[in-house]
N, C-alpha and C positions, 0 to 999 in steps of 0.2 A: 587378555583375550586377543592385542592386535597382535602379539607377536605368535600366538597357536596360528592365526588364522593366514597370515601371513606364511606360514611353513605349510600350514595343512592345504592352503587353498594356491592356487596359481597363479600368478598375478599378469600375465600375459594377457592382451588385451581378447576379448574374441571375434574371429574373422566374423565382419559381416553384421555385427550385433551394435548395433546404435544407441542402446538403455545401458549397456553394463560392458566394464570392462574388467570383470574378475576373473575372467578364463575359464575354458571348459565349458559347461553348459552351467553361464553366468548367471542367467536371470534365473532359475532353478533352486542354484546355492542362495542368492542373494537374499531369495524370499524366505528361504529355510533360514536363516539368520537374522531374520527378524522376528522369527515365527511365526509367517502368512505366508499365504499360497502364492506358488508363481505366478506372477503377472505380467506380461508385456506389455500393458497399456501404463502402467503404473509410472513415474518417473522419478517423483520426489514423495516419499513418505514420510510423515511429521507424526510422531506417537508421542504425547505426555512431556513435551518438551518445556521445562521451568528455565528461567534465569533472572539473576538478580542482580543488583547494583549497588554497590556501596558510596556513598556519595557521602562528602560534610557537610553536615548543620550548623548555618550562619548564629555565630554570639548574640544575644539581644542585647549585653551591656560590657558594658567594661573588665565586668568580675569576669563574664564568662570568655568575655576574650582572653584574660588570662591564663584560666583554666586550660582552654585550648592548646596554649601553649605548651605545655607538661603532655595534656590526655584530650585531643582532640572529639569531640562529639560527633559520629556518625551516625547513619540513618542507612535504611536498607529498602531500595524500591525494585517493587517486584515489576520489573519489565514484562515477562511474558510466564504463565500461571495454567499449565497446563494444557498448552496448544497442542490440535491432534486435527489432522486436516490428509488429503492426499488428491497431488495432482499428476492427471492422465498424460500421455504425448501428444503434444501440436495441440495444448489445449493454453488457452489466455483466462488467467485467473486475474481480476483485479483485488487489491487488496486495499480497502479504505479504514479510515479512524479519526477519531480530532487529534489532537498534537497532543504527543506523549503517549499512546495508547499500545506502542510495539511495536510498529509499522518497520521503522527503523532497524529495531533489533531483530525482527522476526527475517529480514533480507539480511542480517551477519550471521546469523548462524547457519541459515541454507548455505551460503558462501562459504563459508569457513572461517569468517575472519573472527568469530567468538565462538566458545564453546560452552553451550546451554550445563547449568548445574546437573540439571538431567532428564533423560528421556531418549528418544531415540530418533536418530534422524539418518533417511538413503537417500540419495540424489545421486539416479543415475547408474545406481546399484553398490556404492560404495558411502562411506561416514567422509562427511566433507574435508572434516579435521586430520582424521586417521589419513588419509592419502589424496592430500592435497596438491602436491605437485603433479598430477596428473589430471585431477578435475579442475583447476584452473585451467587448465588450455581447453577444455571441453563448453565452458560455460563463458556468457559475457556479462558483466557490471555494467552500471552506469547509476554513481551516484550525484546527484543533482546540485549538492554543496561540495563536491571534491572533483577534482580534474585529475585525466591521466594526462593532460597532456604537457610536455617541457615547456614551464614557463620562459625560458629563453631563447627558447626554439621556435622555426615556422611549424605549421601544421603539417607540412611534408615531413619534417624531421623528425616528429614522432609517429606518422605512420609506418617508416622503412625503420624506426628503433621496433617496433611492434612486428614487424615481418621477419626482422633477426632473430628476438630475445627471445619473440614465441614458436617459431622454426615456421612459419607459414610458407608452403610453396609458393611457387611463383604462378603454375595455376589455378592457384587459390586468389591467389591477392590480384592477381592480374585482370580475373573473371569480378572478385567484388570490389575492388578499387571504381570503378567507371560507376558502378551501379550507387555504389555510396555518394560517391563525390556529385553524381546527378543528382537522385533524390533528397539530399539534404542539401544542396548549394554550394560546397566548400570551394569549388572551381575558383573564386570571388576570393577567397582566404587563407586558398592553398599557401603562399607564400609569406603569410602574415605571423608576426610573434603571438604566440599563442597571449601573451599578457595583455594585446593590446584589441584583444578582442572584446566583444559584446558579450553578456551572459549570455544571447540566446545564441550566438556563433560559438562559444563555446560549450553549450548545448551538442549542439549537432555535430560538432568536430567528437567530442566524449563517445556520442551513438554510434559516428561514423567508426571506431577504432574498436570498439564492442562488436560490431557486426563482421568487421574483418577478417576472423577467422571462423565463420558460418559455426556459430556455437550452436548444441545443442538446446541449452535451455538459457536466455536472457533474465536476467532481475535488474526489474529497473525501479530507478524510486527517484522519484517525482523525474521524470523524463520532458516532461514540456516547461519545466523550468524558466521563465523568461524570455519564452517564445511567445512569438504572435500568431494572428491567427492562421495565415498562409504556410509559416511555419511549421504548427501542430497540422497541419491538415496532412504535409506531407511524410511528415514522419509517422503520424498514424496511419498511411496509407502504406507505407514501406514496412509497415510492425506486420497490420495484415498480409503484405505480398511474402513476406520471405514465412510468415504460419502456414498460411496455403501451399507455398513453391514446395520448401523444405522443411517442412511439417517440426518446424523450431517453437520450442513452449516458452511461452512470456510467462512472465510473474512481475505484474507491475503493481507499486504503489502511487499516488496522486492525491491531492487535495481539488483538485479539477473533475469532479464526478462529469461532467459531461464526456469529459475525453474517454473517462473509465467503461463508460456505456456504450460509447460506440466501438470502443476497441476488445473490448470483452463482454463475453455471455454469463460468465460466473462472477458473484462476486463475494467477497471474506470481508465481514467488518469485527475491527476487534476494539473493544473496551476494556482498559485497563486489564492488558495482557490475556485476556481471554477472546477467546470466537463468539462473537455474539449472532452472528448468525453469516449461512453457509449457502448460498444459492441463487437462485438465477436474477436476473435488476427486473424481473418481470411478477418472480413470488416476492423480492422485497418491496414493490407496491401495494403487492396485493396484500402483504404483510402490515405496509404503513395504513391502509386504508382504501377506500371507493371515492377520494377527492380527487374533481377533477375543476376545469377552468373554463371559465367561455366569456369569449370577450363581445362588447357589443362594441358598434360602433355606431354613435346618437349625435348630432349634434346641440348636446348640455354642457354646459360651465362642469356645472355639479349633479354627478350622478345620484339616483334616488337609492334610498335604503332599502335592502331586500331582507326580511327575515331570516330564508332559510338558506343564506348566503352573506360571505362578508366580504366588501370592495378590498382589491389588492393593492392595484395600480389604475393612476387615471388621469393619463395625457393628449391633452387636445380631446378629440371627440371618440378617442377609445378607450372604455372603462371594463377593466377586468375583474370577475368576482370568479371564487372558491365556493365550492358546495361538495355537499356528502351526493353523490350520482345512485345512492342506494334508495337515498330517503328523500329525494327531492329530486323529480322529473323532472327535463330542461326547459320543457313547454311550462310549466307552473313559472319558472322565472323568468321567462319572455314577458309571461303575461302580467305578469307583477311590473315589470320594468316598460311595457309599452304604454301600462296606466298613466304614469308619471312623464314619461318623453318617450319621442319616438322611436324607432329604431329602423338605422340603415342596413346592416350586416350585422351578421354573428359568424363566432369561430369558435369551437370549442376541442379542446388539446388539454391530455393527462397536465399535470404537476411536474414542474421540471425536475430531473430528480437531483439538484442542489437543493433544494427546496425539503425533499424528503427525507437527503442528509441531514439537512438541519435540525428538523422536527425532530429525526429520532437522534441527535446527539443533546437537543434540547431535554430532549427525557431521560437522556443519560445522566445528562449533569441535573436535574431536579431531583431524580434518585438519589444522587450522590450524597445532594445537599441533603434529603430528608435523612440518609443513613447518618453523617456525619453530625444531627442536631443530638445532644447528650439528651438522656430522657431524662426527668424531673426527680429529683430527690426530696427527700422530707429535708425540713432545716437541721442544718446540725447544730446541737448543744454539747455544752461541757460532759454531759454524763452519757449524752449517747453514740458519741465517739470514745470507745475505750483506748487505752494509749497501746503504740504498735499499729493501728489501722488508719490513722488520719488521712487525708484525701490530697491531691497533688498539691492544692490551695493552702492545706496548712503545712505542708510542712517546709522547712528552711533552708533557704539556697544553701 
């Protein structure tokens, strides 16, 4: 199919078209080759995408170490099981999960750096894989455990290898050099061996060399990495400036939900290679529940027990309690809590949404646990186990 399409289709980029560079009237063909309708807003389409992992399983004894030897024992994990998703231009999707859920693998196949068992994946109007050396200069990385930068190099010396190898003009580099090198601080590091930097400096120096050639769509994963706070502030701020300037679509993942919230409107969470859900950090509240928080502020040691509330936090003379805001008005808990001590101030503010992450990966893993409990069998005896059917337990290594 790449090679019909390749002959039938034109590969010339087209004047003026920022989504598609297949030539002719791109975005047009591209959607007819998915089989959906043209779209211009569209920029990465995900249809049905699987992938799997062959990894070895650890011996538990001596025998099986040997075994291995000869016929080593694999195991097969399904990374991602059906993902089907699509993001708009200039739009910032986050994408959360606990450890292990895809996150990882879901940002190599957009990329191209693996290629899904199957399904279908456009980015940008072309297959990541199928015609990569041309969507690489279109798009930026930044992986959070890997450096592009020369470990025995200054950080100058891999931004002018980056201005060569990727043909970057000098207009280009000259306009975002200044803009990077401010917003992210490397002014300080310019001149420094990249090995003998800090994670978070090497953080920033990774973003800064990703942004350098004004990609169209960014994937970042875990991007505040061993940054502080001053640090995430301004790189969040520059994620924003260049969405709005140059209407550049982010695709970030993070274990830092707070970052994920203020830097994006949408959000994807996935559980064991699946979408578990698809939409804004405003319906996944209103998804998690009507808990919210209010903090008093009393001067008690120890704050009194409230019913229809339970204490979260409680330092010096301000104690924070949780409540359902559906089934329990805030005035009922004032008044319960003024019975017992007095009260200086109140503040009441939503559930942080780490807090919301937690609960619902907390129900993912109870799921999991209850799925994986075997259900109850009758005992077995000599006569009602017939032979050929015996159970993992009898029979011998």
């Amino acid at each position: 199919m790449r090679r019909w399409s390749r002959r039938r289709w034109p590969q010339s980029p087209s004047p003026g078209s920022r989504y598609c560079a297949c030539g002719w009237v791109c975005v047009t063909i591209c959607a007819r080759a998915r089989g959906g309708t043209p779209t211009l807003g569209t920029v990465v389409s995900v249809s049905d995408v699987h992938k799997t992992y062959r990894q070895r399983r650890p011996a538990k004894d001596i025998r099986g170490t040997l075994r291995a030897l000869l016929r080593p024992p694999v195991e097969t994990v399904q990374a991602l099981a059906g993902v089907t998703f699509g993001v708009d231009a200039a739009e910032i999707v986050a994408c959360a999960g606990p450890n292990g859920a895809g996150k990882s693998t879901l940002i190599k196949v957009l990329t191209g750096l693996l290629v899904p068992d199957r399904g279908i994946i456009r980015s940008l109007g072309v297959n990541p894989t199928g015609d990569r050396a041309r969507y690489v200069g279109r798009i930026g990385v930044v992986f959070g455990q890997r450096t592009e930068l020369w470990w025995d190099q200054p950080i100058s010396a891999s931004f002018e290898w980056r201005r060569v190898v990727w043909n970057i003009s000098q207009d280009t580099y000259g306009r975002m050099l200044p803009i990077v090198c401010r917003t992210l601080g490397l002014d300080e590091t310019w001149n420094t061996l990249a090995r003998e930097l800090s994670l978070g400096q090497r953080m920033r120096a990774d973003l800064g060399l990703a942004l350098l050639h004004e990609p169209e769509i960014l994937f970042l994963d875990e991007p505040t990495l061993g940054l502080d706070v001053l640090a995430k502030r301004s790189i969040l701020r520059l994620l924003k400036q260049i969405n709005r300037e140059q209407g550049t679509t982010i695709f970030v993942t993070s274990h830092d939900m707070g970052d994920l919230e203020q830097l994006a409107a949408r959000a994807i969470l996935i559980n064991r290679g699946r979408i578990a859900f698809d939409g804004s950090f405003q319906q996944l509240r209103r998804a998690h529940g009507s808990q919210r928080r209010i903090t008093i502020e009393s001067p008690v040691a120890t704050p009194p027990a409230i019913d229809a509330a339970h204490l979260v936090e409680s330092r010096g003379e301000f104690h924070t309690y949780q409540y359902d805001a559906q089934r329990t008005p805030i005035q009922a808990l004032l008044d319960t809590f003024a019975i017992s001590a007095p009260i200086v101030d109140v503040e009441s503010h939503p559930v942080p949404i780490d807090d919301v992450f937690a609960d619902i990966y907390e129900g993912w893993q109870s799921e999991a646990r209850v799925r994986s409990v075997p259900s109850p069998s009758p005992d077995r005896t000599a006569s009602a186990v017939p032979d050929g059917s015996r159970g993992e337990r009898d029979r011998p290594d």
